[in-house]
MMTF fields as JSON, N, C-alpha, C and O atoms, coordinates in Angstrom:
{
  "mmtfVersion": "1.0.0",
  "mmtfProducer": "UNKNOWN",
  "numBonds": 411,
  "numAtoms": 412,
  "numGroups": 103,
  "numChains": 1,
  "numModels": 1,
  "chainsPerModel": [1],
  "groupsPerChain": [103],
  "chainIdList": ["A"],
  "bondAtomList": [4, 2, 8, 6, 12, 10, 16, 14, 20, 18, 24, 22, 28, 26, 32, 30, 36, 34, 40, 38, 44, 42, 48, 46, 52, 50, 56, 54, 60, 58, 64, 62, 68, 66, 72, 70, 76, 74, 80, 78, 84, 82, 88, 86, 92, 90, 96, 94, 100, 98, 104, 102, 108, 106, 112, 110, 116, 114, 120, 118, 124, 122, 128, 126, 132, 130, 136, 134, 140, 138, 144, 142, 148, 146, 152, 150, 156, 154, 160, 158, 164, 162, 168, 166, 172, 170, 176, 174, 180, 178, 184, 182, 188, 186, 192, 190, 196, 194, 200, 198, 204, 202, 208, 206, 212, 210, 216, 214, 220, 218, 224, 222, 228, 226, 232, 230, 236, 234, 240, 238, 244, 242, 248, 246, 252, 250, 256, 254, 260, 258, 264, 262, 268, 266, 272, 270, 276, 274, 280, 278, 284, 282, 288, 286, 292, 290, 296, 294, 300, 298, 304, 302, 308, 306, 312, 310, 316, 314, 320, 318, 324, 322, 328, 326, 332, 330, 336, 334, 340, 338, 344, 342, 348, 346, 352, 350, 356, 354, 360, 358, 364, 362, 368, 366, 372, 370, 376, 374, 380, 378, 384, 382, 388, 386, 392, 390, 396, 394, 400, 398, 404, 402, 408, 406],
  "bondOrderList": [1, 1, 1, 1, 1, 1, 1, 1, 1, 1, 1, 1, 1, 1, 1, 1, 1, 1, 1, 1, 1, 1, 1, 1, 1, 1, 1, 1, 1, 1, 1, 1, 1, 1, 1, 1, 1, 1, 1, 1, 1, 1, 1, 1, 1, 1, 1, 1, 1, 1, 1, 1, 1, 1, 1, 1, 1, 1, 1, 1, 1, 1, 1, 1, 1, 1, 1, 1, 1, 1, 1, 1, 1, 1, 1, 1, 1, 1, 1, 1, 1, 1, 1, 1, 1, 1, 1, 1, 1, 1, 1, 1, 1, 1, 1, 1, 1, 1, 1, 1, 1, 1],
  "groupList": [{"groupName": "UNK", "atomNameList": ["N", "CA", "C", "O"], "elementList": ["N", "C", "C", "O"], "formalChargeList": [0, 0, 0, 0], "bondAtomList": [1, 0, 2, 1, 3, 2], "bondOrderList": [1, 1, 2], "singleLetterCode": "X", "chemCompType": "L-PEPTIDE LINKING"}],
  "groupTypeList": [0, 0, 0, 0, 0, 0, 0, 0, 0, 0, 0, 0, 0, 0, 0, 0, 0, 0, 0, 0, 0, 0, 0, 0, 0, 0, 0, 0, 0, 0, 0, 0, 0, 0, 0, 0, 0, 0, 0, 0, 0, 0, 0, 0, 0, 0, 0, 0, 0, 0, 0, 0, 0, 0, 0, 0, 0, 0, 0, 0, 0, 0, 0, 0, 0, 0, 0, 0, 0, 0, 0, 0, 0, 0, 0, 0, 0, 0, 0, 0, 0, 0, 0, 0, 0, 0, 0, 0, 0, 0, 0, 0, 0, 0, 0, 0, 0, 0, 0, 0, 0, 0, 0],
  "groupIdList": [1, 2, 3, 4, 5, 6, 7, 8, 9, 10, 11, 12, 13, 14, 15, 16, 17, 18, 19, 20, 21, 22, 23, 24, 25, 26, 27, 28, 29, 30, 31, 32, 33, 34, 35, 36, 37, 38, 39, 40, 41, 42, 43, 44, 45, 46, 47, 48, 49, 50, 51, 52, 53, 54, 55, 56, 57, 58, 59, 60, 61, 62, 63, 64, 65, 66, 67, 68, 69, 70, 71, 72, 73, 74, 75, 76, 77, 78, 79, 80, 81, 82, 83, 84, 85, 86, 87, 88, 89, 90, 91, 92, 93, 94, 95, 96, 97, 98, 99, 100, 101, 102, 103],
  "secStructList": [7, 2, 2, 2, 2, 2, 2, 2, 2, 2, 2, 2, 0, 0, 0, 0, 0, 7, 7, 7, 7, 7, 2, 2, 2, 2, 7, 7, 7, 7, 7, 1, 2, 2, 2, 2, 1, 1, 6, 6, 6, 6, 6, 6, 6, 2, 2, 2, 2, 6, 1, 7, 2, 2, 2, 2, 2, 2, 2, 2, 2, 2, 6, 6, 1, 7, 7, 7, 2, 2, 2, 2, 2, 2, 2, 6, 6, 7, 7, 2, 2, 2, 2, 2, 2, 2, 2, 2, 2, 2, 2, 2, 2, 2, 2, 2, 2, 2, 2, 2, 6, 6, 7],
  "xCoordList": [0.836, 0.0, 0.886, 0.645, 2.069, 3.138, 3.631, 4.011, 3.672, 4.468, 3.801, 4.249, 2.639, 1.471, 0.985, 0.577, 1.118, 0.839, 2.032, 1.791, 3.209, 4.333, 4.302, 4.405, 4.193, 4.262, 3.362, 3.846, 1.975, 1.045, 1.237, 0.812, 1.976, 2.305, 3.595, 3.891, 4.045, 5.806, 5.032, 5.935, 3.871, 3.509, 2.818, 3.055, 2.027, 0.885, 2.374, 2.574, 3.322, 3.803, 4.803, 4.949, 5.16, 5.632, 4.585, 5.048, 2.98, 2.167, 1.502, 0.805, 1.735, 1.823, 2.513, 2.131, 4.145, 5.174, 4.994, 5.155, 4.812, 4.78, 6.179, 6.938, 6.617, 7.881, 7.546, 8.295, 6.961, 7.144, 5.685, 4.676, 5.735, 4.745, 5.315, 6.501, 3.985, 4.115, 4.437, 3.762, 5.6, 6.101, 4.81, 4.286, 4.215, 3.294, 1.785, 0.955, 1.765, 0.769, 1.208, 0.293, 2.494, 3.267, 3.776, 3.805, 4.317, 5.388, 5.176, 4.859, 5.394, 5.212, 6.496, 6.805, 7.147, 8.743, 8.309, 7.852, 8.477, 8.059, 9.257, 9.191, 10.12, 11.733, 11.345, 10.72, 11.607, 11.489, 12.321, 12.027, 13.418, 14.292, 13.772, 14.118, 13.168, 12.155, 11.05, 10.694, 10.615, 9.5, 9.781, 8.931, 11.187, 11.903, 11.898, 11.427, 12.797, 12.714, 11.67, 12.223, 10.719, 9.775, 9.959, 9.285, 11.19, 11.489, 12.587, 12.966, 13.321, 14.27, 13.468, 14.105, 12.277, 11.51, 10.61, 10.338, 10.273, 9.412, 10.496, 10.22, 11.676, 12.991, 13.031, 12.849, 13.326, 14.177, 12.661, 12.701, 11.442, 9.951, 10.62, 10.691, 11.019, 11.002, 12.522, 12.533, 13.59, 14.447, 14.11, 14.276, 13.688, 13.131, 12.631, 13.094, 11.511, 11.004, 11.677, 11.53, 12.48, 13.609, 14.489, 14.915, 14.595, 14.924, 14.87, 13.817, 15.72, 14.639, 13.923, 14.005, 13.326, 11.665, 12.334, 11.86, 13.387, 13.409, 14.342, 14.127, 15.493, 15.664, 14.841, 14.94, 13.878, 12.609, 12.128, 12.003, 11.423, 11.083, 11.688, 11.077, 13.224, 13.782, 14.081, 14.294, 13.984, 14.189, 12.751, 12.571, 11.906, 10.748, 9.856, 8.844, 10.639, 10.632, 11.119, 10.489, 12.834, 13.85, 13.67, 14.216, 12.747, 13.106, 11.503, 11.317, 10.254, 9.285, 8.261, 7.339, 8.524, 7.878, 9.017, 8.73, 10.525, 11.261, 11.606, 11.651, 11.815, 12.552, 13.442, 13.954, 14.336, 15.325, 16.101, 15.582, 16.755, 17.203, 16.874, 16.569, 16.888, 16.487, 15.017, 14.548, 14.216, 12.512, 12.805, 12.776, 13.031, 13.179, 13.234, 12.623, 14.662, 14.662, 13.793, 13.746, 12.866, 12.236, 10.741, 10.267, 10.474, 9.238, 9.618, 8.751, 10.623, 10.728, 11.76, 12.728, 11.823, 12.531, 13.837, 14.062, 14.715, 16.25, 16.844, 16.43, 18.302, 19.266, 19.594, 19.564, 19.852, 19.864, 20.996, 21.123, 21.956, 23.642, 22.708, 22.903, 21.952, 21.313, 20.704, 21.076, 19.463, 19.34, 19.789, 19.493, 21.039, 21.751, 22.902, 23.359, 23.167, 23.654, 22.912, 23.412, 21.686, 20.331, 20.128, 19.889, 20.156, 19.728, 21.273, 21.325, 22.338, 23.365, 23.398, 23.416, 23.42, 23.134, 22.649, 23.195, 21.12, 19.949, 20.446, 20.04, 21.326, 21.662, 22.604, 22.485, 23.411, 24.21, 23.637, 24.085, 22.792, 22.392, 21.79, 21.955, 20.79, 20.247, 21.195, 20.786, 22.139, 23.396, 23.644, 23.067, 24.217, 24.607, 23.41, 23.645, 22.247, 21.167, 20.53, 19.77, 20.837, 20.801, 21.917, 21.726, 23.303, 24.414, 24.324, 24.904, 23.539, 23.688, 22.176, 22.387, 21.068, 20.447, 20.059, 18.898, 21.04, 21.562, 23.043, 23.332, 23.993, 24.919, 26.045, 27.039],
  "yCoordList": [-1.178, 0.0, 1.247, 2.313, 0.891, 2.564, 2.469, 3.54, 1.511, 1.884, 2.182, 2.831, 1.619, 2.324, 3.887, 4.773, 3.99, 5.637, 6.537, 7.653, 6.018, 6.714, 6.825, 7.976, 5.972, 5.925, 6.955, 7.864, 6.977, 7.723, 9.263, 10.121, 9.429, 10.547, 11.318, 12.488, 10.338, 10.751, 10.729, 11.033, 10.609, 10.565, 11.753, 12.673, 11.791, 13.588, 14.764, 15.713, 14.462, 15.424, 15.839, 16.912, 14.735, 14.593, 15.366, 15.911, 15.251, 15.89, 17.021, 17.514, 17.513, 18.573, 20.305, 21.458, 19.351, 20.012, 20.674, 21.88, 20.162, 21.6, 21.616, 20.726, 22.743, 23.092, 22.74, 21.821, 23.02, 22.79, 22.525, 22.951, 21.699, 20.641, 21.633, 21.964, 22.272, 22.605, 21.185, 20.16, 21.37, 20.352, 19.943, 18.85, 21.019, 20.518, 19.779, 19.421, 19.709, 19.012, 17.719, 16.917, 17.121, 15.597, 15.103, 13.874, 15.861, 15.499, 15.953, 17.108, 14.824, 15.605, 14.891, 13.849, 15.652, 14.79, 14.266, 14.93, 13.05, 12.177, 12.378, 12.106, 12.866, 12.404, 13.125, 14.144, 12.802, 13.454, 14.326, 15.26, 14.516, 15.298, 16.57, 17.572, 16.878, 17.852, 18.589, 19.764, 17.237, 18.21, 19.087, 19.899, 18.957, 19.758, 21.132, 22.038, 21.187, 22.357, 22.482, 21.77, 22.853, 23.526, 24.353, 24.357, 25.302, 26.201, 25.519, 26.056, 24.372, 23.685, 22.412, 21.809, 21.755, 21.33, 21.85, 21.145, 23.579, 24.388, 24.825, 25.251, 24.504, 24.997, 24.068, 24.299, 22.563, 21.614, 21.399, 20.182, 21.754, 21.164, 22.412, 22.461, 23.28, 24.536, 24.119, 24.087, 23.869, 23.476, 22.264, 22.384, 21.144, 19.943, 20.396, 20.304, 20.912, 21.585, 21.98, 21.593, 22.971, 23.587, 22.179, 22.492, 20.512, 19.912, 19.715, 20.208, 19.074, 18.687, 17.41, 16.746, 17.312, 16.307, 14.323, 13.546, 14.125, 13.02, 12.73, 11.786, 13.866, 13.547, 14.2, 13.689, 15.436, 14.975, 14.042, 13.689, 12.78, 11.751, 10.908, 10.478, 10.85, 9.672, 9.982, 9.156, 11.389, 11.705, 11.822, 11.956, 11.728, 11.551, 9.942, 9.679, 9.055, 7.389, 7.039, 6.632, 7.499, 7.181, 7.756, 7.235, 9.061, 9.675, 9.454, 8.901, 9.852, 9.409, 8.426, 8.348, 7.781, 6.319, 5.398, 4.213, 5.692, 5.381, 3.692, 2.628, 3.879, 2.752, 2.783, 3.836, 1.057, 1.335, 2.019, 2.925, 1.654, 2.067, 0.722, 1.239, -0.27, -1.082, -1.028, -1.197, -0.659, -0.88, 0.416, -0.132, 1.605, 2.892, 2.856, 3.519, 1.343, 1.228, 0.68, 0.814, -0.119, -1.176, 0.364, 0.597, 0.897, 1.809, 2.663, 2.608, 3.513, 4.248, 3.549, 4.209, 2.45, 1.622, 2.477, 3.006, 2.594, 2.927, 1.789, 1.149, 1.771, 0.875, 1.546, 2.759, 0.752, 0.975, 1.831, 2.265, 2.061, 2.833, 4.096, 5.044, 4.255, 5.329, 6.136, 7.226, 5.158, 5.745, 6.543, 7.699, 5.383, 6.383, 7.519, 8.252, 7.216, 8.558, 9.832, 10.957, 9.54, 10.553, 10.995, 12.196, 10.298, 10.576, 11.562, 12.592, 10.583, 11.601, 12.787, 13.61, 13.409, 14.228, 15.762, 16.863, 15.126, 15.533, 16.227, 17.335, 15.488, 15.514, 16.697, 17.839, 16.213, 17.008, 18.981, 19.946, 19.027, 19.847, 20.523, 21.701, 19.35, 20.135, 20.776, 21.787, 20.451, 20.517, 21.976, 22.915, 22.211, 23.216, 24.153, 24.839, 24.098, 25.207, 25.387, 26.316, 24.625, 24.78, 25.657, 26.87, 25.061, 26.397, 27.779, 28.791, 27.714, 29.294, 29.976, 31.002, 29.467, 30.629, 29.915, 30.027, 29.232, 29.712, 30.069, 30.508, 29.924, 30.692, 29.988, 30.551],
  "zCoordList": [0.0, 0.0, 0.0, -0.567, 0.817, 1.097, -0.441, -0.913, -1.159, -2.213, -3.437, -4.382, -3.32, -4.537, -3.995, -4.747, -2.639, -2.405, -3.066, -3.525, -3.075, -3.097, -4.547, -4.969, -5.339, -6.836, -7.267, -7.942, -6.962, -7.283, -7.166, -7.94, -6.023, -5.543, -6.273, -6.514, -6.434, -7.783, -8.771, -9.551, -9.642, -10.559, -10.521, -11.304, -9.712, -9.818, -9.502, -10.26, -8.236, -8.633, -10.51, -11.095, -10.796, -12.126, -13.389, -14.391, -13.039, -13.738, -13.651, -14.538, -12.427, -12.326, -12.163, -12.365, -11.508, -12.14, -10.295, -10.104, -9.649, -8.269, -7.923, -8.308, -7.098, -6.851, -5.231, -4.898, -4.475, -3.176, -2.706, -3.267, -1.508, -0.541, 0.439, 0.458, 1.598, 2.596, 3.308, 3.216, 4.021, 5.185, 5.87, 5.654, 6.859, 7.387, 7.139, 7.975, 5.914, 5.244, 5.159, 5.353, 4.896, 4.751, 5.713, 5.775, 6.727, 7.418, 8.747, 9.029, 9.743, 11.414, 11.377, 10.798, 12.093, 12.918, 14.164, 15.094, 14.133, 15.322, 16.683, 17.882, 15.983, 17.13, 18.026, 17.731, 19.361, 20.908, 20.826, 21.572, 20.165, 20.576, 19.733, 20.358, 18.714, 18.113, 19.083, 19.171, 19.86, 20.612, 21.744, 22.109, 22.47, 23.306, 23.059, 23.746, 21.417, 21.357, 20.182, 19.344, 19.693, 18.713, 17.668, 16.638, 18.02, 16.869, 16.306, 15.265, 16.686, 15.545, 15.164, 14.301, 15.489, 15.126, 13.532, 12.56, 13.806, 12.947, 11.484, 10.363, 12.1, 11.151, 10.344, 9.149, 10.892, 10.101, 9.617, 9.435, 9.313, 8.318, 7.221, 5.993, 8.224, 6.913, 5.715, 4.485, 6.659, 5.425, 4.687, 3.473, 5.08, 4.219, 2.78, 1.643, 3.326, 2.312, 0.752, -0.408, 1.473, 0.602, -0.609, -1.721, 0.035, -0.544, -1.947, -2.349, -3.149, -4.15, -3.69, -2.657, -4.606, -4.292, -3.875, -3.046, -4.724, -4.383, -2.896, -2.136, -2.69, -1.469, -0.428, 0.688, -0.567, 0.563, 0.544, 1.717, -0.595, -0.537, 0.831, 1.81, 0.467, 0.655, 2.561, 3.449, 2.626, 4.101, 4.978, 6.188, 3.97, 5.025, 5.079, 5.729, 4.165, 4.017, 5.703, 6.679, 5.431, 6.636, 8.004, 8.976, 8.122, 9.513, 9.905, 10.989, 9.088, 9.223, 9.316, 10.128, 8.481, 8.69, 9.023, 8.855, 9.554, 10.212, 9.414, 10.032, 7.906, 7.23, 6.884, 6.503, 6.844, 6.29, 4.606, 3.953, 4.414, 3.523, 2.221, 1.146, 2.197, 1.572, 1.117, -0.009, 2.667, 2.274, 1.312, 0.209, 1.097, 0.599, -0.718, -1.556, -0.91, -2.648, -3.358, -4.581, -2.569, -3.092, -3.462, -4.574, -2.516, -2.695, -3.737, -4.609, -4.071, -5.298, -5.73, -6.106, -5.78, -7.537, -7.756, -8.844, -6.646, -6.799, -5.96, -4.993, -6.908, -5.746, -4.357, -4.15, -3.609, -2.039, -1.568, -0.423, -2.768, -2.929, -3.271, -2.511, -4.039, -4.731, -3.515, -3.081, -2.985, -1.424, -0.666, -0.367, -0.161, 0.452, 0.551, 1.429, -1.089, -1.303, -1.549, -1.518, -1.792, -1.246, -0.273, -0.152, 0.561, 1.853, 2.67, 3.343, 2.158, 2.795, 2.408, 3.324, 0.8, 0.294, 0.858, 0.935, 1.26, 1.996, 3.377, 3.727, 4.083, 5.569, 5.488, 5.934, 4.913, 4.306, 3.955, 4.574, 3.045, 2.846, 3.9, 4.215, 4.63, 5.949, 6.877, 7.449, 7.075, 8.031, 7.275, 7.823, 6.404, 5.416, 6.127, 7.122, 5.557, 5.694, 7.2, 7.474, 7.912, 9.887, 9.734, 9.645, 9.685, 10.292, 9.527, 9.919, 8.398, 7.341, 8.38, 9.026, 8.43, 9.219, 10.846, 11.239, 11.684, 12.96, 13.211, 14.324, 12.295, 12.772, 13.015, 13.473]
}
């Protein structure tokens, strides 16, 4: 079922061409350590966002519905190297765009 949602969903966005998904419409961050503080909680929905589309995909597979990296390839039909050089990518970038607007 997660992987016919996911397909469907790479497909409308593919046909419709959108540039950005409000975070908070897709994505709650489950991690405890988010709900402590709230405004780096309200940050890291806001840089996600900012992602391109397939590594938001692949970071809200891994941190949200909390899968591995294998279940990840199998749902959007990439190798599992592909994954996670996505996902590091992603981390990467987030890391980048946390220290540029905190400092």
């Amino acid at each position: 079922m997660r992987q016919v949602t996911t397909r469907r969903c790479i497909d409308e966005v593919r046909r419709s061409r959108l540039r950005a998904v409000p975070l908070d419409d897709v994505l709650e961050l489950a991690a405890a350590d988010h709900a402590a503080d709230p405004l780096l909680g309200r940050t890291l929905r806001r840089l996600v966002t900012t992602l391109p589309e397939m590594q938001r995909l692949v970071v809200t597979l891994r941190y949200q519905e909390e899968l591995g990296p294998l279940e990840i390839s199998r749902i959007v039909g990439m190798r599992v190297n592909t994954v996670k050089s996505q996902l590091h990518r992603a981390l990467q970038a987030l890391r980048r765009k946390l220290e540029e607007s905190h400092g």
